[in-house]
C-alpha positions as CSV (number, residue, x, y, z in Angstrom):
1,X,-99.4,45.6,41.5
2,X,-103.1,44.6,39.9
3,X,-105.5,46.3,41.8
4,X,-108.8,43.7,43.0
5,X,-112.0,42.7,41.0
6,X,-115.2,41.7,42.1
7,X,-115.8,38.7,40.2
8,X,-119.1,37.8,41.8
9,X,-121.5,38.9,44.8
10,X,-124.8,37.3,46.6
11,X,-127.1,37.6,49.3
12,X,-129.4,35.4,51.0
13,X,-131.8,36.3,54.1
14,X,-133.5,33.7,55.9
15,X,-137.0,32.3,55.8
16,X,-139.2,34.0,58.8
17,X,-140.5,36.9,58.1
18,X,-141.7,40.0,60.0
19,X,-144.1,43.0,58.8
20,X,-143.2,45.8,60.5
21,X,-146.7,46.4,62.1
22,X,-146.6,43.1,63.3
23,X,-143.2,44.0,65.8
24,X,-144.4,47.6,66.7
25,X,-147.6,45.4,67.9
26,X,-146.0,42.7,69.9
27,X,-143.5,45.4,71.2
28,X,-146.8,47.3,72.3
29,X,-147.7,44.2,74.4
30,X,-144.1,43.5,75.7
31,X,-143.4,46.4,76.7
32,X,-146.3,48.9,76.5
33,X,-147.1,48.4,80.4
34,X,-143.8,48.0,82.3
35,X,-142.2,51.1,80.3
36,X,-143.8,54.3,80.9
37,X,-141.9,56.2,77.5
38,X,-142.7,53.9,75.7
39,X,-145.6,55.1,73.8
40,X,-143.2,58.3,73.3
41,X,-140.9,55.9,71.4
42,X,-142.9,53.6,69.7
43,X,-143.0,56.2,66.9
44,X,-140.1,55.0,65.8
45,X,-141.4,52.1,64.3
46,X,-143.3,54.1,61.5
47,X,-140.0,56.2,61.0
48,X,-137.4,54.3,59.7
49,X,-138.9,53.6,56.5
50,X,-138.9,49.5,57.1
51,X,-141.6,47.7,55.7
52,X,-140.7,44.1,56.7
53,X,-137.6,42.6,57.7
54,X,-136.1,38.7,57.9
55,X,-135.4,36.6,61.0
56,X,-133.4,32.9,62.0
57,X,-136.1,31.9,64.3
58,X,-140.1,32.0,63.8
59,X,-142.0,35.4,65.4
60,X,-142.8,33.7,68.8
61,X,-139.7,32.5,69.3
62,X,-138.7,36.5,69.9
63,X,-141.6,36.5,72.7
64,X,-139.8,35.1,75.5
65,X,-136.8,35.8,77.1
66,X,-133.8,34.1,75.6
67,X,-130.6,33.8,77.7
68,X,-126.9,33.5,76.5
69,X,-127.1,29.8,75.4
70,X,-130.1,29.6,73.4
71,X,-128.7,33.0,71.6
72,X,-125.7,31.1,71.0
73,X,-127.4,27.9,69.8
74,X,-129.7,30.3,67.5
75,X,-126.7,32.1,66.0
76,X,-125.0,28.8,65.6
77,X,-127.1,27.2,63.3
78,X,-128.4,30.0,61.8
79,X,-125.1,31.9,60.9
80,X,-123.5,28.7,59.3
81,X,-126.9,28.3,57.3
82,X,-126.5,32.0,56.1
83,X,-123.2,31.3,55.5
84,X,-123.6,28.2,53.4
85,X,-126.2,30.0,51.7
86,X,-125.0,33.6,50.2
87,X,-121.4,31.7,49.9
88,X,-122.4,28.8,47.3
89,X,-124.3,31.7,45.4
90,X,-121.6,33.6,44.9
91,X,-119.3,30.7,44.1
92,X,-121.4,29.3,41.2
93,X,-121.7,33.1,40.2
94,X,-118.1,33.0,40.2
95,X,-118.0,29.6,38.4
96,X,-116.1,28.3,41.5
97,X,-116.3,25.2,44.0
98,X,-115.1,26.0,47.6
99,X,-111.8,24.3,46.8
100,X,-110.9,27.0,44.4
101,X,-111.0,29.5,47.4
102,X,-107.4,30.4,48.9
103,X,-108.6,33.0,51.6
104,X,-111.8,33.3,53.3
105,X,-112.7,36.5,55.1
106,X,-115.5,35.9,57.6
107,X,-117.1,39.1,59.3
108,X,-120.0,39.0,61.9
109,X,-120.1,41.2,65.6
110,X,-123.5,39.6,66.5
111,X,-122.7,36.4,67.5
112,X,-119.6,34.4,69.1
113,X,-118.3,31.2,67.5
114,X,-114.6,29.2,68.3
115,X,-113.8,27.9,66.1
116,X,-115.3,30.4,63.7
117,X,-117.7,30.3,61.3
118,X,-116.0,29.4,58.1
119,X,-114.4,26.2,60.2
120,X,-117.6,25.4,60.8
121,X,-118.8,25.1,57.3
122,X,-115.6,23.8,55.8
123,X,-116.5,20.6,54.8
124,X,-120.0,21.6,53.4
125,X,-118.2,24.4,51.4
126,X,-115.5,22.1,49.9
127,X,-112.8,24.4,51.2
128,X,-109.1,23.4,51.0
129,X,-107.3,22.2,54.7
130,X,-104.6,24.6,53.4
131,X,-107.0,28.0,52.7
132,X,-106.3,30.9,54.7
133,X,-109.4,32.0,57.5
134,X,-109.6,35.5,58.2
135,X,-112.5,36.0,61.0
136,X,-113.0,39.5,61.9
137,X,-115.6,40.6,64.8
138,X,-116.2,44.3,66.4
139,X,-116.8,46.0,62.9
140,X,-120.8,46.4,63.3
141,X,-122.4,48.0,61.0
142,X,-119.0,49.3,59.1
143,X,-118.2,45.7,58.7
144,X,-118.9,45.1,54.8
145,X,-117.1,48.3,53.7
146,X,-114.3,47.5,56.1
147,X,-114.2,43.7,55.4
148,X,-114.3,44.4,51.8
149,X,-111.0,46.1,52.2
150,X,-109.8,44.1,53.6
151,X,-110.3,40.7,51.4
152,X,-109.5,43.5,48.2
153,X,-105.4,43.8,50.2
154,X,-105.3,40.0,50.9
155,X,-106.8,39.2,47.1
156,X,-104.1,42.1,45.9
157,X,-101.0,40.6,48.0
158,X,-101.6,37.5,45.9
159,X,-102.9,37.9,42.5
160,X,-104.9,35.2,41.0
161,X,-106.2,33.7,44.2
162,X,-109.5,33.6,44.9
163,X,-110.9,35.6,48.2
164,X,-114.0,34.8,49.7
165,X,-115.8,37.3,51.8
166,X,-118.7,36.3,53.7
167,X,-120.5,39.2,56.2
168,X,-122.9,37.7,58.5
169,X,-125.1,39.3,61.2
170,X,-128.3,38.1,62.9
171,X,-129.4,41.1,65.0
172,X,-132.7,39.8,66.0
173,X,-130.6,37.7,68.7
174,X,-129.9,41.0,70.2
175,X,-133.7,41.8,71.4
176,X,-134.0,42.2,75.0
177,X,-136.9,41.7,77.0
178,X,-135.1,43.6,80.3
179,X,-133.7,46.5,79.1
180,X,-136.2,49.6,79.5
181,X,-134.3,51.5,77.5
182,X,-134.5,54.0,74.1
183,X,-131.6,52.3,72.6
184,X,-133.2,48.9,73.3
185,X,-136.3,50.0,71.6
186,X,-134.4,51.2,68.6
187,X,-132.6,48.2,68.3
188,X,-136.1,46.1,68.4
189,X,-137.6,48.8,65.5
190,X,-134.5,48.8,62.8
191,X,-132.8,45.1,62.9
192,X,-132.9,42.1,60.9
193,X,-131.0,39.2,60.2
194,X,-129.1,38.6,56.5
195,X,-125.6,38.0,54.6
196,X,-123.5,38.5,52.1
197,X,-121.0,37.2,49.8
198,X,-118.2,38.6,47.5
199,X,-115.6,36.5,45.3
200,X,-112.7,38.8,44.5
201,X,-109.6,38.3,42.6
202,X,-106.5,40.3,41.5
203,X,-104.7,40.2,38.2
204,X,-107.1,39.4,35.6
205,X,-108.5,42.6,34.4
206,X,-112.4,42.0,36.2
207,X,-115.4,44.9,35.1
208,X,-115.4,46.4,38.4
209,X,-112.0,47.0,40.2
210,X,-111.5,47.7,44.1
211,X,-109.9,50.8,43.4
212,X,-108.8,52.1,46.7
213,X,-110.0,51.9,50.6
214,X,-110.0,54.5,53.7
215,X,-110.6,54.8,57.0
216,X,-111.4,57.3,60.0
217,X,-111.9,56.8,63.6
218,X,-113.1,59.5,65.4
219,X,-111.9,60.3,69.1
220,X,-113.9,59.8,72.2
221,X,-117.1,58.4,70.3
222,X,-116.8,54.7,71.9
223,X,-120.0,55.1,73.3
224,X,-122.2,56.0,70.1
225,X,-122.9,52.3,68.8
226,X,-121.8,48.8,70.2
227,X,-122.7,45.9,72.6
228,X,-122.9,45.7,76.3
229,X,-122.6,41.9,77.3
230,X,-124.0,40.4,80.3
231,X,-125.7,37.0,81.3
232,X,-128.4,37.5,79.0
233,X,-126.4,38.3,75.9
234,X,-125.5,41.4,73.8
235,X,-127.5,44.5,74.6
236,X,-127.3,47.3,72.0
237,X,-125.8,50.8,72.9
238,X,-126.9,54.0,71.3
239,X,-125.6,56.9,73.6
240,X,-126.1,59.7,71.2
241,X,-127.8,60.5,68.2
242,X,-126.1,59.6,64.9
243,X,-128.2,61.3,62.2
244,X,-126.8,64.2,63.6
245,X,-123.2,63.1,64.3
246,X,-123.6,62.0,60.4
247,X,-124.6,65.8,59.4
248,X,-122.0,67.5,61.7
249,X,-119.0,65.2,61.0
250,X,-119.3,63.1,57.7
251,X,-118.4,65.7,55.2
252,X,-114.8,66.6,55.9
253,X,-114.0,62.8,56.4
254,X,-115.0,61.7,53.6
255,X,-113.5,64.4,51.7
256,X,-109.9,63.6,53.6
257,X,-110.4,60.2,52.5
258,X,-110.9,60.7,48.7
259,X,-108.0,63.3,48.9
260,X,-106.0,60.7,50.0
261,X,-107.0,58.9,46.9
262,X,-106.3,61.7,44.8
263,X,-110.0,61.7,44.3
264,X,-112.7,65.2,45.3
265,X,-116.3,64.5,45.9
266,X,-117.3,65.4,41.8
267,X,-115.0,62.2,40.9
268,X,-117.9,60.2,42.5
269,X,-120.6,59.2,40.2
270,X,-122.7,57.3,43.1
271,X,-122.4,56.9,46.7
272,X,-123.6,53.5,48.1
273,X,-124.6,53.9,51.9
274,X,-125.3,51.8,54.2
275,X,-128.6,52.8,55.7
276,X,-128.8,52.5,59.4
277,X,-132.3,54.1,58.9
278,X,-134.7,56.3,57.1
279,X,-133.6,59.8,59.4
280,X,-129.9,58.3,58.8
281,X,-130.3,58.2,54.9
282,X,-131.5,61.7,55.2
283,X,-128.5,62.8,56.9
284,X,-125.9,61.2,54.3
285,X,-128.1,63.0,51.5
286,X,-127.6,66.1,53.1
287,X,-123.5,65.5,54.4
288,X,-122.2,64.3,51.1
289,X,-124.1,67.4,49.2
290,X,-126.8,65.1,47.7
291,X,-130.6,65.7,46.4
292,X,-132.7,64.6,48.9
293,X,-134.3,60.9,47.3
294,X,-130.6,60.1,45.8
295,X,-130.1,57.1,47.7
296,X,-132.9,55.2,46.5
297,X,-131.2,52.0,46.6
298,X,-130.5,52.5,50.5
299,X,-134.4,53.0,50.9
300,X,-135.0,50.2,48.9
301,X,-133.2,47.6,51.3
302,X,-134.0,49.3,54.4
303,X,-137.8,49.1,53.7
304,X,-137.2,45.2,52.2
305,X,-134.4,43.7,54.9
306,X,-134.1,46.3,57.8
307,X,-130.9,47.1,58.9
308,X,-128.6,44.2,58.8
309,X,-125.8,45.6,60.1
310,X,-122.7,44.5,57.8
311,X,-124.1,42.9,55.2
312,X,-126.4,45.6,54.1
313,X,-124.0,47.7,51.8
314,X,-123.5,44.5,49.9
315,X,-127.4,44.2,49.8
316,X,-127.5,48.0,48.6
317,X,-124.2,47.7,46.1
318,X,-126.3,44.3,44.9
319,X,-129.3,47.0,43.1
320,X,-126.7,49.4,42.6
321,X,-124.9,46.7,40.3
322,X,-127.9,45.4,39.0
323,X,-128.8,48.3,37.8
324,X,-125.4,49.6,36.7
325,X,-122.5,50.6,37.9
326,X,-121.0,54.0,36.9
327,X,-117.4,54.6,36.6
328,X,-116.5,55.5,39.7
329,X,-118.7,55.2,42.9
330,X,-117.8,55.4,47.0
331,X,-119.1,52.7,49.0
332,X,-119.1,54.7,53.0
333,X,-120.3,52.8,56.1
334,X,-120.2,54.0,59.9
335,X,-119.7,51.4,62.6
336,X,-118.7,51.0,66.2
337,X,-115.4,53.2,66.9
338,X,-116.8,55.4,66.1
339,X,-115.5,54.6,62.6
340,X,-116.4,55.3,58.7
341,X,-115.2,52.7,56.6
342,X,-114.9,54.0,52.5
343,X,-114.0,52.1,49.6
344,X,-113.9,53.4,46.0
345,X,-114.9,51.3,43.3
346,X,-113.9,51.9,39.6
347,X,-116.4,50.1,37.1
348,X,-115.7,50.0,33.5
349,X,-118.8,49.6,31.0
Protein backbone atom coordinates (compact mmCIF):
# COMPACT_ATOMS: atom_id res chain seq x y z
CA UNK A 1 0.00 0.00 0.00
CA UNK A 2 1.61 3.62 -1.11
CA UNK A 3 2.53 5.25 1.82
CA UNK A 4 1.10 9.46 1.97
CA UNK A 5 2.75 12.63 0.50
CA UNK A 6 2.56 15.98 1.38
CA UNK A 7 1.77 17.67 -1.63
CA UNK A 8 1.35 21.13 -0.20
CA UNK A 9 1.20 23.02 3.26
CA UNK A 10 0.12 26.78 4.43
CA UNK A 11 -0.43 28.96 7.24
CA UNK A 12 -2.21 32.09 7.80
CA UNK A 13 -2.58 34.06 11.26
CA UNK A 14 -4.94 36.81 11.57
CA UNK A 15 -4.52 40.50 11.37
CA UNK A 16 -4.43 41.98 15.15
CA UNK A 17 -1.38 42.01 16.54
CA UNK A 18 0.12 41.90 20.05
CA UNK A 19 3.79 42.80 21.33
CA UNK A 20 4.46 40.93 24.10
CA UNK A 21 5.19 44.00 26.38
CA UNK A 22 2.01 45.29 25.43
CA UNK A 23 0.02 42.02 27.24
CA UNK A 24 2.39 41.66 30.29
CA UNK A 25 1.34 45.59 30.62
CA UNK A 26 -2.36 45.37 30.33
CA UNK A 27 -2.14 42.04 32.42
CA UNK A 28 -0.27 44.34 35.00
CA UNK A 29 -3.45 46.57 35.12
CA UNK A 30 -5.94 43.64 35.04
CA UNK A 31 -4.86 41.86 37.34
CA UNK A 32 -1.86 43.53 39.18
CA UNK A 33 -4.26 44.66 42.24
CA UNK A 34 -6.87 41.92 42.78
CA UNK A 35 -3.97 39.08 42.65
CA UNK A 36 -1.54 39.26 45.26
CA UNK A 37 1.17 36.58 43.24
CA UNK A 38 0.94 38.10 40.68
CA UNK A 39 3.98 40.10 40.40
CA UNK A 40 5.70 36.61 41.38
CA UNK A 41 4.31 35.44 38.04
CA UNK A 42 4.35 38.08 35.78
CA UNK A 43 8.02 36.93 35.05
CA UNK A 44 6.71 34.72 32.91
CA UNK A 45 6.03 37.00 30.31
CA UNK A 46 9.82 37.69 29.60
CA UNK A 47 10.42 33.87 29.71
CA UNK A 48 8.90 32.15 27.10
CA UNK A 49 10.90 33.64 24.45
CA UNK A 50 7.60 35.28 22.56
CA UNK A 51 8.15 38.44 21.04
CA UNK A 52 4.68 39.16 19.55
CA UNK A 53 1.80 37.00 18.89
CA UNK A 54 -1.61 37.21 16.54
CA UNK A 55 -5.28 37.62 17.63
CA UNK A 56 -9.18 37.37 15.95
CA UNK A 57 -10.28 40.39 17.70
CA UNK A 58 -8.49 43.94 18.24
CA UNK A 59 -6.34 44.36 21.76
CA UNK A 60 -9.28 46.02 23.72
CA UNK A 61 -11.59 43.74 22.80
CA UNK A 62 -9.42 41.22 25.35
CA UNK A 63 -10.09 44.03 28.22
CA UNK A 64 -13.39 43.10 29.21
CA UNK A 65 -14.96 40.19 30.32
CA UNK A 66 -16.31 38.09 27.55
CA UNK A 67 -18.98 35.43 28.39
CA UNK A 68 -19.79 32.04 26.52
CA UNK A 69 -21.76 33.67 23.53
CA UNK A 70 -19.58 36.38 22.50
CA UNK A 71 -16.60 33.67 22.69
CA UNK A 72 -18.65 31.65 20.55
CA UNK A 73 -19.53 34.39 18.06
CA UNK A 74 -15.67 35.38 18.09
CA UNK A 75 -14.58 31.84 17.28
CA UNK A 76 -17.25 31.59 14.73
CA UNK A 77 -16.30 34.06 12.49
CA UNK A 78 -12.90 33.98 13.10
CA UNK A 79 -12.16 30.11 12.80
CA UNK A 80 -14.10 29.91 9.37
CA UNK A 81 -11.97 33.04 8.23
CA UNK A 82 -8.76 31.05 9.33
CA UNK A 83 -10.04 28.29 7.76
CA UNK A 84 -10.86 29.78 4.42
CA UNK A 85 -7.58 31.35 4.61
CA UNK A 86 -4.56 28.75 5.25
CA UNK A 87 -7.04 26.21 3.21
CA UNK A 88 -7.20 28.12 -0.28
CA UNK A 89 -3.34 28.60 0.18
CA UNK A 90 -2.62 25.33 0.27
CA UNK A 91 -5.04 24.30 -2.42
CA UNK A 92 -3.56 26.61 -5.14
CA UNK A 93 -0.09 25.27 -3.68
CA UNK A 94 -1.49 22.11 -4.51
CA UNK A 95 -2.89 23.22 -7.86
CA UNK A 96 -6.30 22.23 -6.49
CA UNK A 97 -9.97 23.83 -6.20
CA UNK A 98 -12.01 22.64 -3.19
CA UNK A 99 -13.98 20.26 -5.44
CA UNK A 100 -10.93 18.20 -5.98
CA UNK A 101 -10.83 17.47 -2.13
CA UNK A 102 -12.40 13.86 -1.16
CA UNK A 103 -11.71 14.06 2.67
CA UNK A 104 -11.44 17.05 4.90
CA UNK A 105 -9.92 16.58 8.33
CA UNK A 106 -10.78 19.56 10.53
CA UNK A 107 -8.95 19.83 13.98
CA UNK A 108 -9.50 22.69 16.63
CA UNK A 109 -10.20 22.08 20.78
CA UNK A 110 -10.64 25.89 21.30
CA UNK A 111 -13.87 26.56 20.17
CA UNK A 112 -17.26 24.62 19.65
CA UNK A 113 -19.15 24.65 16.26
CA UNK A 114 -22.37 22.12 15.05
CA UNK A 115 -22.28 21.84 12.38
CA UNK A 116 -18.54 22.00 12.20
CA UNK A 117 -16.26 24.10 10.68
CA UNK A 118 -15.54 22.68 7.28
CA UNK A 119 -19.71 22.66 6.87
CA UNK A 120 -19.48 26.00 7.55
CA UNK A 121 -17.20 26.93 4.76
CA UNK A 122 -18.38 24.46 2.20
CA UNK A 123 -19.66 26.52 -0.23
CA UNK A 124 -16.88 29.22 -0.01
CA UNK A 125 -14.28 26.34 -0.43
CA UNK A 126 -16.03 24.73 -3.45
CA UNK A 127 -16.11 21.39 -1.67
CA UNK A 128 -18.07 18.43 -3.21
CA UNK A 129 -21.82 17.48 -1.24
CA UNK A 130 -20.21 13.97 -1.47
CA UNK A 131 -16.57 14.72 0.35
CA UNK A 132 -15.92 13.08 3.51
CA UNK A 133 -15.70 15.61 6.96
CA UNK A 134 -13.58 14.45 9.55
CA UNK A 135 -13.88 17.02 12.66
CA UNK A 136 -11.67 16.11 15.47
CA UNK A 137 -11.71 18.12 18.93
CA UNK A 138 -9.88 17.37 22.47
CA UNK A 139 -6.29 16.97 20.76
CA UNK A 140 -4.82 20.50 22.11
CA UNK A 141 -1.73 21.08 21.48
CA UNK A 142 -0.87 17.35 20.05
CA UNK A 143 -3.48 18.10 17.51
CA UNK A 144 -1.35 18.73 14.21
CA UNK A 145 0.93 15.74 14.76
CA UNK A 146 -2.11 13.68 15.70
CA UNK A 147 -4.39 15.04 12.92
CA UNK A 148 -1.67 14.67 10.51
CA UNK A 149 -1.88 10.98 11.11
CA UNK A 150 -4.63 10.78 10.81
CA UNK A 151 -5.54 12.45 7.28
CA UNK A 152 -1.85 10.42 6.16
CA UNK A 153 -4.37 6.76 7.10
CA UNK A 154 -7.55 8.20 5.42
CA UNK A 155 -5.22 9.68 2.30
CA UNK A 156 -3.42 5.94 2.38
CA UNK A 157 -6.86 3.89 2.63
CA UNK A 158 -7.62 5.57 -0.75
CA UNK A 159 -4.83 6.32 -2.92
CA UNK A 160 -5.10 9.15 -5.24
CA UNK A 161 -7.65 11.20 -3.24
CA UNK A 162 -6.95 14.23 -2.13
CA UNK A 163 -7.05 14.98 1.95
CA UNK A 164 -7.34 18.17 3.29
CA UNK A 165 -6.22 18.95 6.72
CA UNK A 166 -7.01 22.11 8.34
CA UNK A 167 -5.78 22.70 12.29
CA UNK A 168 -7.45 25.65 13.72
CA UNK A 169 -7.05 27.15 17.26
CA UNK A 170 -7.85 30.62 18.59
CA UNK A 171 -6.56 30.51 22.21
CA UNK A 172 -6.89 34.17 22.94
CA UNK A 173 -10.82 33.29 23.43
CA UNK A 174 -9.57 31.43 26.35
CA UNK A 175 -8.38 34.61 28.58
CA UNK A 176 -10.17 34.87 31.70
CA UNK A 177 -10.65 37.93 33.57
CA UNK A 178 -11.93 35.72 36.89
CA UNK A 179 -9.62 33.16 37.39
CA UNK A 180 -6.81 34.22 39.96
CA UNK A 181 -4.84 31.57 39.05
CA UNK A 182 -1.00 30.53 37.76
CA UNK A 183 -2.32 28.45 35.09
CA UNK A 184 -4.65 31.37 33.99
CA UNK A 185 -1.74 33.61 33.93
CA UNK A 186 0.28 31.19 31.85
CA UNK A 187 -2.28 30.74 29.48
CA UNK A 188 -2.63 34.82 29.07
CA UNK A 189 1.55 34.99 28.63
CA UNK A 190 2.06 31.93 25.79
CA UNK A 191 -1.22 31.90 23.43
CA UNK A 192 -2.13 33.14 20.21
CA UNK A 193 -4.49 32.54 17.58
CA UNK A 194 -3.33 30.78 13.98
CA UNK A 195 -3.87 27.70 11.32
CA UNK A 196 -2.76 25.45 9.28
CA UNK A 197 -3.20 23.56 6.16
CA UNK A 198 -1.86 20.29 4.49
CA UNK A 199 -2.97 18.67 1.06
CA UNK A 200 -1.87 15.03 1.12
CA UNK A 201 -2.18 12.25 -1.25
CA UNK A 202 -1.25 8.65 -1.59
CA UNK A 203 0.06 6.76 -4.67
CA UNK A 204 1.86 9.14 -6.71
CA UNK A 205 5.38 9.03 -5.54
CA UNK A 206 5.30 12.96 -3.70
CA UNK A 207 9.13 14.41 -2.31
CA UNK A 208 8.25 14.05 1.20
CA UNK A 209 6.37 10.83 2.26
CA UNK A 210 4.27 10.31 5.70
CA UNK A 211 6.34 7.51 6.51
CA UNK A 212 4.93 6.19 9.70
CA UNK A 213 2.87 7.66 12.94
CA UNK A 214 2.84 6.71 16.89
CA UNK A 215 1.23 7.37 19.84
CA UNK A 216 1.55 7.25 23.74
CA UNK A 217 -0.83 8.12 26.46
CA UNK A 218 0.51 8.21 29.66
CA UNK A 219 -1.66 7.06 32.86
CA UNK A 220 -3.16 9.22 35.44
CA UNK A 221 -1.82 12.57 33.79
CA UNK A 222 -5.54 13.96 32.84
CA UNK A 223 -4.92 16.79 34.87
CA UNK A 224 -1.57 18.27 33.30
CA UNK A 225 -3.24 20.33 30.29
CA UNK A 226 -6.90 20.84 29.15
CA UNK A 227 -10.10 22.99 29.67
CA UNK A 228 -12.43 23.44 32.49
CA UNK A 229 -15.85 24.74 31.03
CA UNK A 230 -18.19 26.84 32.85
CA UNK A 231 -20.60 29.83 32.04
CA UNK A 232 -17.93 31.92 31.07
CA UNK A 233 -16.18 29.64 28.64
CA UNK A 234 -13.04 27.42 28.53
CA UNK A 235 -10.58 28.02 31.44
CA UNK A 236 -7.08 26.58 30.89
CA UNK A 237 -5.68 23.75 33.29
CA UNK A 238 -2.09 23.42 34.02
CA UNK A 239 -1.78 21.17 37.26
CA UNK A 240 1.81 20.34 37.10
CA UNK A 241 4.79 21.42 35.49
CA UNK A 242 5.51 20.04 32.03
CA UNK A 243 9.05 21.06 31.21
CA UNK A 244 9.88 18.68 33.71
CA UNK A 245 7.31 15.90 32.87
CA UNK A 246 9.07 16.46 29.26
CA UNK A 247 12.74 15.82 30.86
CA UNK A 248 11.63 12.87 33.07
CA UNK A 249 9.30 10.98 30.63
CA UNK A 250 9.89 11.92 26.90
CA UNK A 251 12.95 9.91 26.19
CA UNK A 252 11.82 6.30 26.52
CA UNK A 253 8.55 7.13 24.60
CA UNK A 254 9.84 8.35 21.94
CA UNK A 255 12.38 5.77 21.65
CA UNK A 256 9.39 2.94 22.01
CA UNK A 257 7.78 4.76 19.28
CA UNK A 258 10.61 4.76 16.63
CA UNK A 259 11.27 1.07 17.65
CA UNK A 260 8.05 0.39 16.72
CA UNK A 261 8.95 1.84 13.40
CA UNK A 262 11.99 -0.08 13.20
CA UNK A 263 13.64 3.26 13.55
CA UNK A 264 16.45 4.34 16.85
CA UNK A 265 16.95 7.97 17.63
CA UNK A 266 20.38 8.23 15.10
CA UNK A 267 17.81 7.37 12.13
CA UNK A 268 16.48 10.90 12.85
CA UNK A 269 18.07 13.67 10.96
CA UNK A 270 15.73 16.52 12.60
CA UNK A 271 13.15 16.67 15.20
CA UNK A 272 10.42 19.21 14.62
CA UNK A 273 8.69 20.16 18.03
CA UNK A 274 6.09 21.83 18.84
CA UNK A 275 7.09 24.54 21.28
CA UNK A 276 4.75 24.98 24.08
CA UNK A 277 7.43 27.51 25.31
CA UNK A 278 10.95 28.71 25.67
CA UNK A 279 11.62 26.43 29.23
CA UNK A 280 9.67 23.66 27.15
CA UNK A 281 12.06 23.83 24.09
CA UNK A 282 14.76 23.49 26.51
CA UNK A 283 13.50 20.39 27.93
CA UNK A 284 12.96 18.57 24.34
CA UNK A 285 16.70 19.60 23.67
CA UNK A 286 17.76 18.01 26.58
CA UNK A 287 15.13 14.61 26.48
CA UNK A 288 15.76 13.71 22.89
CA UNK A 289 19.83 14.11 23.52
CA UNK A 290 20.03 17.42 21.54
CA UNK A 291 22.59 20.53 21.62
CA UNK A 292 21.08 23.07 23.35
CA UNK A 293 19.98 25.85 20.33
CA UNK A 294 19.01 22.78 18.02
CA UNK A 295 15.54 23.62 17.68
CA UNK A 296 15.90 26.90 16.17
CA UNK A 297 12.96 26.66 14.09
CA UNK A 298 10.68 26.06 17.37
CA UNK A 299 12.19 29.42 18.78
CA UNK A 300 11.68 30.98 15.67
CA UNK A 301 7.72 30.52 15.73
CA UNK A 302 7.35 30.76 19.33
CA UNK A 303 8.96 34.25 19.38
CA UNK A 304 6.86 35.22 15.87
CA UNK A 305 3.15 33.40 16.62
CA UNK A 306 3.21 32.25 20.34
CA UNK A 307 1.94 29.16 21.02
CA UNK A 308 -0.91 28.20 18.85
CA UNK A 309 -1.70 25.20 20.11
CA UNK A 310 -2.22 22.59 17.05
CA UNK A 311 -1.27 24.46 14.28
CA UNK A 312 2.11 25.35 15.49
CA UNK A 313 4.15 22.13 14.38
CA UNK A 314 2.81 22.91 10.93
CA UNK A 315 4.14 26.56 11.43
CA UNK A 316 7.54 25.03 12.62
CA UNK A 317 7.65 21.95 9.83
CA UNK A 318 6.71 25.19 7.34
CA UNK A 319 10.83 26.74 8.10
CA UNK A 320 11.86 23.41 8.49
CA UNK A 321 10.71 22.67 4.75
CA UNK A 322 11.62 25.93 3.59
CA UNK A 323 14.75 25.40 4.50
CA UNK A 324 15.12 21.72 3.68
CA UNK A 325 14.04 18.72 4.63
CA UNK A 326 16.53 15.98 5.43
CA UNK A 327 15.85 12.43 4.81
CA UNK A 328 14.29 11.42 7.65
CA UNK A 329 12.96 13.74 10.45
CA UNK A 330 10.29 13.10 13.60
CA UNK A 331 7.63 15.44 14.02
CA UNK A 332 6.69 14.89 18.33
CA UNK A 333 3.92 16.95 19.91
CA UNK A 334 2.40 16.65 23.65
CA UNK A 335 -1.30 17.38 24.20
CA UNK A 336 -4.04 16.81 26.57
CA UNK A 337 -4.09 12.97 27.79
CA UNK A 338 -1.50 13.33 28.64
CA UNK A 339 -0.49 12.29 25.16
CA UNK A 340 2.75 12.51 22.61
CA UNK A 341 1.67 12.37 19.23
CA UNK A 342 4.96 11.33 16.65
CA UNK A 343 5.03 11.15 13.10
CA UNK A 344 8.12 10.31 10.95
CA UNK A 345 8.60 11.91 7.84
CA UNK A 346 10.80 10.49 4.95
CA UNK A 347 11.99 13.32 2.41
CA UNK A 348 13.80 12.54 -0.64
CA UNK A 349 16.18 15.34 -2.19
Amino acid sequence: MPTAALVSLATSVPPHVFLQKDVLAAAWEGFGARFPDFERFSSIFTNTGIVKRHAIKPFDWYLQPRGWPERTEAFLQGAETLFVDAASKALASAQLTGADIDTVVTVCSTGIATPSLEARVARRMGFRSDAMRVPVFGLGCAGGASGLSIASRLAQARPGSNVLLVTIELCSLALRHDELTKANIIAISLFGDGAAAVVLRAGDGGATQIENAGEHLWPDTLGIMGWSVDPEGFGVIFQRTIPDFVTAHLNPVVTRILADMQLSMADIDRFICHPGGAKVINALETALTLDQGTLDCERQVISDYGNMSSPTILFVLEQVRAKGLPARSLLTALGPGFTASCVALRHAA
